[in-house]
C-alpha positions in Angstrom: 29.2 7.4 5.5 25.9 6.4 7.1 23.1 6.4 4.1 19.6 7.7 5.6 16.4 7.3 4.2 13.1 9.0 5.1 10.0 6.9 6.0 6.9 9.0 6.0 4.1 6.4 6.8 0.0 7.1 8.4 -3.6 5.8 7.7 -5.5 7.0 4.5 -6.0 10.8 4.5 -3.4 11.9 6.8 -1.9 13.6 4.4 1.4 11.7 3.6 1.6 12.9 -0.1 1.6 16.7 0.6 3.6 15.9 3.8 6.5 13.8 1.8 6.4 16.6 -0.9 7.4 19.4 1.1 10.1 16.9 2.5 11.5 15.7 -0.7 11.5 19.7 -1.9 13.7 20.8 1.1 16.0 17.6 0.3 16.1 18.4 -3.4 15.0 14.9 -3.3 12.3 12.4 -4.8 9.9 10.4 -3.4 9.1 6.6 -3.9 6.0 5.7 -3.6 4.7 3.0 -1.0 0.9 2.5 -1.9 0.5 -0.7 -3.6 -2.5 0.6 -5.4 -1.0 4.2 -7.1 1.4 1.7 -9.0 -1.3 1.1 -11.5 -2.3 3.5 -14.7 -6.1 4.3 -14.6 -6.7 3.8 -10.8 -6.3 7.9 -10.4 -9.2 9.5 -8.5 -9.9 5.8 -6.2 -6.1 5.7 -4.9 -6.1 9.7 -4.2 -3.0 9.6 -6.5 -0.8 13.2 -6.1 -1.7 15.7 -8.9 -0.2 16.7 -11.8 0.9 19.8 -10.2 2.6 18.0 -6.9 4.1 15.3 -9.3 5.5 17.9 -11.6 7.3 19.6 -7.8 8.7 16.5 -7.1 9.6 13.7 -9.1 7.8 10.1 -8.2 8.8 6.6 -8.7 6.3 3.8 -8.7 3.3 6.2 -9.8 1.5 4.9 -13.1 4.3 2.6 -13.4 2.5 -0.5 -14.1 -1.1 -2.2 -16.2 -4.0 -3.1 -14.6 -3.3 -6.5 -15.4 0.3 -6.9 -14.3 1.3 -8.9 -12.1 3.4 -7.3 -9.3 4.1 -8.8 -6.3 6.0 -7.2 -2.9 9.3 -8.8 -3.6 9.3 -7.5 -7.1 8.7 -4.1 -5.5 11.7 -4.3 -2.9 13.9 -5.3 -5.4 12.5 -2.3 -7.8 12.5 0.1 -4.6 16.5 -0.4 -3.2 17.9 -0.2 -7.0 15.9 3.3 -6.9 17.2 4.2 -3.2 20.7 3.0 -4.6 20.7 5.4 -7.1 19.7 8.3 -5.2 21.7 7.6 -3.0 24.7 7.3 -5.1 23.6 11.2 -6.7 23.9 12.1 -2.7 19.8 12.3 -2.5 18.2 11.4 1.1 15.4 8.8 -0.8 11.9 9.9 0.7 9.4 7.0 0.9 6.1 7.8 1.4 3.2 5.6 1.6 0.3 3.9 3.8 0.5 0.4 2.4 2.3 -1.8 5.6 3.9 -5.2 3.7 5.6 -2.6 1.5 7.2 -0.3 3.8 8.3 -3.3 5.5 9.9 -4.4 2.5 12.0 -1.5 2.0 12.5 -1.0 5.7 13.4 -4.9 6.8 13.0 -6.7 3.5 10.7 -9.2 2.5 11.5 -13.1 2.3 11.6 -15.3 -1.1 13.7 -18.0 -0.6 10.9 -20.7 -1.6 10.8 -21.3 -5.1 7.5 -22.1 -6.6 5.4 -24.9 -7.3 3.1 -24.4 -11.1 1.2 -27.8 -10.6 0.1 -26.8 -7.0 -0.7 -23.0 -7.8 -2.8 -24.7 -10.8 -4.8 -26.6 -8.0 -4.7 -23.7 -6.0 -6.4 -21.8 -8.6 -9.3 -24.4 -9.7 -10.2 -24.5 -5.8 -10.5 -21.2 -6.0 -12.5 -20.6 -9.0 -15.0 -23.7 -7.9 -15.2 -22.9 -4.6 -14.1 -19.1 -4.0 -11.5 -17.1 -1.5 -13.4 -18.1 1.5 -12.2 -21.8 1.1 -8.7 -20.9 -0.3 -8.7 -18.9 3.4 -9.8 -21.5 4.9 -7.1 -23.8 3.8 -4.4 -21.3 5.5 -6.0 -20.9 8.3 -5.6 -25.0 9.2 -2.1 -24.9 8.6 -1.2 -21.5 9.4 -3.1 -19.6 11.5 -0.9 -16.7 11.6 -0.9 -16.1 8.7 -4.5 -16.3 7.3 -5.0 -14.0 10.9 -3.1 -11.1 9.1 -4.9 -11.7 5.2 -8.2 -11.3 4.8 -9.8 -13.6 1.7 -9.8 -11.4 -0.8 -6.1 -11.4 -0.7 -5.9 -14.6 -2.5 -3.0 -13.8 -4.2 -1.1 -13.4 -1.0 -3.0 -16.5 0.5 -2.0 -18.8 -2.5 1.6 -17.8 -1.9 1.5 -18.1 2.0 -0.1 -21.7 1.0 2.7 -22.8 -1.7 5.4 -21.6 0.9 4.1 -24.4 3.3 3.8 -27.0 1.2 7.6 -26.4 0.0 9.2 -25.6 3.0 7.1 -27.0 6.0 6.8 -24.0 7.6 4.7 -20.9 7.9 5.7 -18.1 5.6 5.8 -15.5 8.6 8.3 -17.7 10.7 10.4 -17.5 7.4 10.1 -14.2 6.6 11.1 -13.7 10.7 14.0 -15.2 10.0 15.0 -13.5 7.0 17.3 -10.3 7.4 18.8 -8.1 4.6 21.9 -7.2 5.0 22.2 -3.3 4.1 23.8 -0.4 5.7 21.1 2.1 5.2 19.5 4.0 8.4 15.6 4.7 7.7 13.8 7.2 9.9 10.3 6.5 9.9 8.0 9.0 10.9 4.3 8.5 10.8 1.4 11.3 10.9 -1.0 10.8 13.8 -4.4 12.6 13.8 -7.3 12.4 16.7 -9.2 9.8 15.0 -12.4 11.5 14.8 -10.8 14.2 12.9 -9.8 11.4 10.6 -12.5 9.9 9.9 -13.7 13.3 8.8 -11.3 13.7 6.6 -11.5 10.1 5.0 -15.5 11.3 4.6 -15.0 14.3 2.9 -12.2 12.4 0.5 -15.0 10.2 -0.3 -17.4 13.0 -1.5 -14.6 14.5 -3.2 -14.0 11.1 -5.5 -17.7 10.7 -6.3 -17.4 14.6 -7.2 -14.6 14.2 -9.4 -15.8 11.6 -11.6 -15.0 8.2 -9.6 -17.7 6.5 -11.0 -17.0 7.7 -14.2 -13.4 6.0 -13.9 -15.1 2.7 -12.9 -16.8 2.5 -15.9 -14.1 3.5 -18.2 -12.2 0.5 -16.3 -14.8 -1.6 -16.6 -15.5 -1.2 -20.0 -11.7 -2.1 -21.0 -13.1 -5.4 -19.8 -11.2 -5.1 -16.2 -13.0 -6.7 -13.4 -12.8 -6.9 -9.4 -12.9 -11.0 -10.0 -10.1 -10.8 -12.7 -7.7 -8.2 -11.7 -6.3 -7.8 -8.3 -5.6 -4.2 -8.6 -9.4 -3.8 -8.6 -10.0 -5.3 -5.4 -10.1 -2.5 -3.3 -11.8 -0.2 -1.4 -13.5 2.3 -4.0 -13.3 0.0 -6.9 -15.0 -3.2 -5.6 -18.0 -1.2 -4.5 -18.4 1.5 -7.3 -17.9 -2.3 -10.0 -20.9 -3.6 -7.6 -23.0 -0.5 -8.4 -22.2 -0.5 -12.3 -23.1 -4.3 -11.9 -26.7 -3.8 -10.5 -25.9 -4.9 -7.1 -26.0 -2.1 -5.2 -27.4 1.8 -5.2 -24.7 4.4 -5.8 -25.8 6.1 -2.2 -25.2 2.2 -0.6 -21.9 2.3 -2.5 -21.2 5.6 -1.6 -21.9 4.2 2.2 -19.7 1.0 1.9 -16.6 3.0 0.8 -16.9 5.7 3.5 -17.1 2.6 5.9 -14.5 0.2 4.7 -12.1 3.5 4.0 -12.5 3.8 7.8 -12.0 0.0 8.2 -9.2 0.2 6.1 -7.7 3.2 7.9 -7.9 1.1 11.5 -5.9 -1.6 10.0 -3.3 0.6 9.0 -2.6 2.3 12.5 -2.7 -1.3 13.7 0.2 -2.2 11.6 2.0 1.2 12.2 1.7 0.9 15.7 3.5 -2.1 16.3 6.8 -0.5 14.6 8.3 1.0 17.6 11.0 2.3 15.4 8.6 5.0 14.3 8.5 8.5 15.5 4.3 9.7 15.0 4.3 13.5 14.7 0.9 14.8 15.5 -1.0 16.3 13.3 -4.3 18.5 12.7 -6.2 21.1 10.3 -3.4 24.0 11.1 -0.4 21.7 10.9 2.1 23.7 8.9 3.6 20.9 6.7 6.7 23.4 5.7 7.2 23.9 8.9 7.0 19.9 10.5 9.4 18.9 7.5 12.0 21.5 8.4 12.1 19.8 12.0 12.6 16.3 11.1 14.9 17.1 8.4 16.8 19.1 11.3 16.2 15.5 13.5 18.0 13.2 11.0 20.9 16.2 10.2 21.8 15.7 14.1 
């Protein structure tokens, strides 16, 4: 019997979460959670995690699931992922994945190489470059042997950058050539169906998120954060969009009505980058979307597509 899985995927603010809801609730399913940032405990109002009243309607995997400081890579999430989509699967559950975070949906969807082993004494080397001379040089590095690559990372992924480095040095090829030629072997059948909005309307929406955050007491999250004695520079999990620039206000850097600014704009940035990713899946069905889309309604007809 064919095993489906749902796919709901879009940029920030589109909606996904009260989207995949109303799909996992007509299922009598649950949802697993794609955003690599909603993973960690703490990060709540900054990663527009679901409520406490939609996570008590459905239940969630991979929400508050991990510390701050854990490390937690994308192969340890597609392992974590397909032993939760195994079980659901074996209670007779269509699995609902939901999320806007691309390298993860593509590791439940096609799987994520990790063949190469790894290499302490060159990550160690790796890391002192990085902590003499910063993420711009570790980037740099990349970008000489594998353009590709650092084309698709920006610096402050160093984490991901250090990895695509290591996989060179062992293997003598770029890691995306690798991970081309790596396919799981599964028989599940993923329908993948991403919200589209006009992108004016979009960025509206990511505005008003925004002021909704700084509303709700983002700043006041930071500094709870930050007074654990987290930081941007020590904790990956931190470096992103709403953390990094509320940290630089708390630091002195910056105003809070600059911050305020830089999040607004590098949510939009961030948003553009998403599509981009999203659009190159062909296998994805976009349904679009607007203020008076009836979500109840949209998830009865694709759970009527994939019951065809």
């Amino acid at each position: 019997m064919e095993r489906r899985v749902i796919v709901i995927v879009g940029p920030t603010a589109s909606g996904k979460t009260a989207f995949g809801i109303e799909v996992a609730e007509k299922l009598q399913s649950e949802i697993i959670s794609a955003d690599s940032r909603q993973f960690y405990k703490m990060l709540d109002i900054g990663t527009a995690k679901p409520s406490k009243e939609e996570l008590s309607r459905v239940k969630h995997h991979f929400i508050d699931s991990h510390e701050i400081n854990d490390v937690y890579n994308v192969s340890d999430f597609e392992k974590d992922a397909l032993t939760v989509i195994e079980k659901l699967q074996s209670e007779n559950k269509i699995p609902v994945v939901v999320g806007g975070s691309g390298l993860y949906i593509k590791a439940i969807v096609d799987g994520i190489m990790d063949v190469v082993s790894t290499d302490e004494s060159y990550r160690a080397e790796l890391t002192a470059l990085r902590e003499e001379k910063g993420n711009e040089y570790l980037h740099g590095l990349l970008a000489k042997v594998d353009p590709v690559s650092a084309a698709r990372m920006l610096p402050q992924n160093w984490k991901r950058i250090m990895r695509a480095l290591e996989v060179y040095k062992l293997s003598g090829k770029p890691i995306w050539q690798l991970q081309a030629e790596y396919k799981r072997e599964d028989d599940f059948r993923f329908f993948q169906f991403g919200l589209n909005w006009e992108r004016a309307k979009l960025y509206e929406r990511i505005e008003k998120r925004v002021d909704e955050m700084i509303k709700n007491g983002l700043v006041d999250e930071v500094r709870r954060i930050k007074g654990l004695g987290y930081s941007v520079k020590k904790h990956n999990a931190l470096n992103t969009v709403g953390y990094k620039e509320i940290f630089a206000y708390l630091d002195g850097e910056i105003t809070l009505e600059r911050a305020i600014e830089l999040i607004k704009r590098n949510t939009r940035r961030y948003a553009k980058r998403q599509l981009t990713w999203f659009r190159k899946d062909e296998r994805i069905t976009w349904l679009d979307v607007d203020e008076n889309t009836d979500f109840g309604i949209l998830s009865e007809k694709i759970i009527t597509e994939i019951e065809k």
